[in-house]
N, C-alpha and C positions, 0 to 999 in steps of 0.2 A: 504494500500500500504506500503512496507517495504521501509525500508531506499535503499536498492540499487536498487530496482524497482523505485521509486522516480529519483535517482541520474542518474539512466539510463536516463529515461526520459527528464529529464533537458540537460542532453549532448545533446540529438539530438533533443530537441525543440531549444535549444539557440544556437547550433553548438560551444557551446565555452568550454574551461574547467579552465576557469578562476574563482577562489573564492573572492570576495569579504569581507574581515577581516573590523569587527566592531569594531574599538577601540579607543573610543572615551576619548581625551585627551584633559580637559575644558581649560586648557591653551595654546591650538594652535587652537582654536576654531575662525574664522570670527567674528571681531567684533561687525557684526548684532548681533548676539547669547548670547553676553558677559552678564555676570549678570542674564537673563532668568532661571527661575524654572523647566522650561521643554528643558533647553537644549540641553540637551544630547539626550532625544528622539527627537527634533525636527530636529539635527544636523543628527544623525541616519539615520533616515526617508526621510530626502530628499535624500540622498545618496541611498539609498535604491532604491526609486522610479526613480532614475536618473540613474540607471545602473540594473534594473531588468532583463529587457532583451540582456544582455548580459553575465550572469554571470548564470553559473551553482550551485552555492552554496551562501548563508550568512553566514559569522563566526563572530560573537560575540566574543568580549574575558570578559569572567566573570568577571576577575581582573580591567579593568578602570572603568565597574559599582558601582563594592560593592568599591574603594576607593573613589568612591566619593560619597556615598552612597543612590546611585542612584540603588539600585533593583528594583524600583517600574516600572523606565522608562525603565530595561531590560526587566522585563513582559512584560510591552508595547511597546515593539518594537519588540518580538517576537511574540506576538500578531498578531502585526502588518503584519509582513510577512507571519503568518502560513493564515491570513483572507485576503488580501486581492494579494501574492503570492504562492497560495497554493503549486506548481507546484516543486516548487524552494526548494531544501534540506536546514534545517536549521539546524546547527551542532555549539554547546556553546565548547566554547574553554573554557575548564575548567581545563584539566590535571592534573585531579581527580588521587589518587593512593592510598587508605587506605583499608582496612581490615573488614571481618563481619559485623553487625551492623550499623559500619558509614559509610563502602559502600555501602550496603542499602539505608541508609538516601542520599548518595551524589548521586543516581540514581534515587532516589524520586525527587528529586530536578531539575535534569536535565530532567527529562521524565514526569515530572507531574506538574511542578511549572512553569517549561517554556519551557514545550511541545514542547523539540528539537527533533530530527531528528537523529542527531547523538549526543557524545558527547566526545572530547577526551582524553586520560588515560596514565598514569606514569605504566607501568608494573611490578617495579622494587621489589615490595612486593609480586610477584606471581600472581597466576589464581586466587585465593579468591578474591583477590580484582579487578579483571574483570567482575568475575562472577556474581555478583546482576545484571550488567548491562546487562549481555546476557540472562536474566530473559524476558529482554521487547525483545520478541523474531523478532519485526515488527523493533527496534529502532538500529542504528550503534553503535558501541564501536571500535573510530580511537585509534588504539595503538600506542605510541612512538617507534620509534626504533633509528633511527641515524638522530639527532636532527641539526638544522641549527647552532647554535649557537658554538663557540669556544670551551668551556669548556665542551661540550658533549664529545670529545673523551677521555676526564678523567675515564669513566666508559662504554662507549658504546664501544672502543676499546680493551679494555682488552679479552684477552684470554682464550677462555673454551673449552674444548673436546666433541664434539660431536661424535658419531658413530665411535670413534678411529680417528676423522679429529680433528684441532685446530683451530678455527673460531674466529671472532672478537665478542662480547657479543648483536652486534646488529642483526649479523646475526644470533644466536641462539635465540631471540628475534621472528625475522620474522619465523624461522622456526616453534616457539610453535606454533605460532600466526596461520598460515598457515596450521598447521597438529594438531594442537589439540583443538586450542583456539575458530576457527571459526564454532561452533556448528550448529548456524543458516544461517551462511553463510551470515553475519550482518557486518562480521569486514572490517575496512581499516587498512593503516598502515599511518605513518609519516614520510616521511624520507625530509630532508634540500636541497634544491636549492642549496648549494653552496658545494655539497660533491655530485655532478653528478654520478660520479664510485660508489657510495655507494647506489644511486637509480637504477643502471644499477644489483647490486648485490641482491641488493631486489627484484627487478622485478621477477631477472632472480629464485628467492627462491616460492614468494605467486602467480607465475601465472596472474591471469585477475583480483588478488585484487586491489580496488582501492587504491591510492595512494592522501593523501593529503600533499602538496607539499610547505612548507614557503619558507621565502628567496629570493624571487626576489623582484625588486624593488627597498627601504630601505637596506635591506641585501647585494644588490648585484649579484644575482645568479644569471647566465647567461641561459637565454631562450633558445637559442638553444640548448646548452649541457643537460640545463635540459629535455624539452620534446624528443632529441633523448633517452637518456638514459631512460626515464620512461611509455611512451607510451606505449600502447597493436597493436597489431595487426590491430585493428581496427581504430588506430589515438583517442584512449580516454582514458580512466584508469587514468587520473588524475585530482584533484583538485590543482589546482597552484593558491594557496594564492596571493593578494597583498592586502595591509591593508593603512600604511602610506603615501607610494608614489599616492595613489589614493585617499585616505579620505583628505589630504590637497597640493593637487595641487592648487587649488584655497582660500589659505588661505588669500590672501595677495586683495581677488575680491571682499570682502563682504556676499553681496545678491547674487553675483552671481558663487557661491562655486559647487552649484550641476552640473552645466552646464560643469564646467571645471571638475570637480569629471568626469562627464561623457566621455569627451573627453578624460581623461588618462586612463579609462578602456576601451576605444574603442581602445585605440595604446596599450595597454597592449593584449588585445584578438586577435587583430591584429595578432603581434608577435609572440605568442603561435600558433597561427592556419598557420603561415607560414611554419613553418618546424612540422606538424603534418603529 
């Protein structure tokens, strides 16, 4: 099964298109947790199991494992969901971007060491360093385009000519992505919660590609502007991220972290699926 057969899937088993971000930060961790050797996966895991069925996606993010040098328990918790979530797309937020040789290796890594699903990518070195990853012809490659963050319109705003038009560098971004990039018909794109007109101008460029969507939540991005602006036709085409605001609602409960994990991804799905 390919990555968007998969993610198809999961929309309309779980009716949601809410993502679930893994970012497990040992210092906002439930005091149960503190000190344990297998924190981070056990902290993981029950989050995991406590919002499965209602989330269309898991995103790991690579960076809180390997700083706290915990690879062992991102295997094992990717693991964890490919065995006993099979259903469920698993996509490493990794925002891999290098060239020949070590995009190879960093595709190896994603697609064979922790047998993601998808995995997401820095464009800004060119096709080369896409390309190893559109190799696993079954596995997704989420492009960056117009990122949540502030300091993205430092370089994704800037100006280039396309077909005699002047476009912002995000939009000629979606365009490669869209008419050149999507070989297998594997790719998504990225675009920020909190820049709505900018997923309205995506959209409106890659068609029924799907969209994985940060920024609400912790960020801020407003649910309704985002899903009108991103949506397909169909009421789906998107993954909408939430990671912080759902991984510690319940920081302050102890023991009883997943329960409330669970209750703020159920008002988060909620929400999304009102104006879908």
């Amino acid at each position: 099964m390919t990555f968007i057969e998969k993610l198809s899937g999961a929309w309309e088993k779980s009716n949601s298109l809410l993502c679930v971000g893994l970012d497990p930060d040992i210092h906002r961790f439930p005091a149960c947790l503190r000190g344990k050797s297998d924190a981070i996966y056990t902290f993981c895991k029950s989050v995991v199991d406590a919002t499965a069925d209602l989330v269309c996606a898991f995103k790991p993010q690579i960076a809180y494992f390997h700083a706290a040098r915990a690879e062992d328990q991102l295997e094992a918790i990717c693991s964890y969901i490919r065995e006993q979530y099979p259903a469920i797309p698993l996509i490493l937020d990794a925002k891999r971007g290098d060239i020949g040789a070590t995009a190879q290796q960093y595709a190896r890594e994603a697609f064979e060491r922790y047998n993601a699903d998808a995995v997401t990518l820095s464009p800004y070195m060119g096709f080369d360093s896409v390309q190893p990853y559109l190799e696993y012809r079954d596995r997704g490659a989420i492009i960056l385009a117009r990122t949540s963050n502030p300091g993205g319109s430092d370089l994704q705003f800037l100006k280039v000519n396309e077909s005699g038009k002047t476009i912002p560098l995000y939009q000629h971004v979606a365009h490669l992505v869209a008419e050149k990039w999507n070989t297998h018909g594997q790719c998504a794109m990225v675009v920020g919660a909190t820049f709505p007109h900018e997923i309205a101008e995506v959209r409106a460029i890659i068609g029924h590609m799907p969209l994985l969507i940060p920024g609400i939540g912790a960020q801020g991005g407003n649910v309704e502007a985002t899903v009108t602006a991103g949506k397909t036709a169909d009421g789906r085409g998107m993954m909408i991220n939430s990671s912080r605001a759902i991984l510690y609602a319940g920081i302050d409960e102890n023991e009883n972290f997943p329960a409330i994990s669970r209750r703020a991804a159920i008002k988060t799905r909620d929400e999304i699926n009102r104006y879908r």
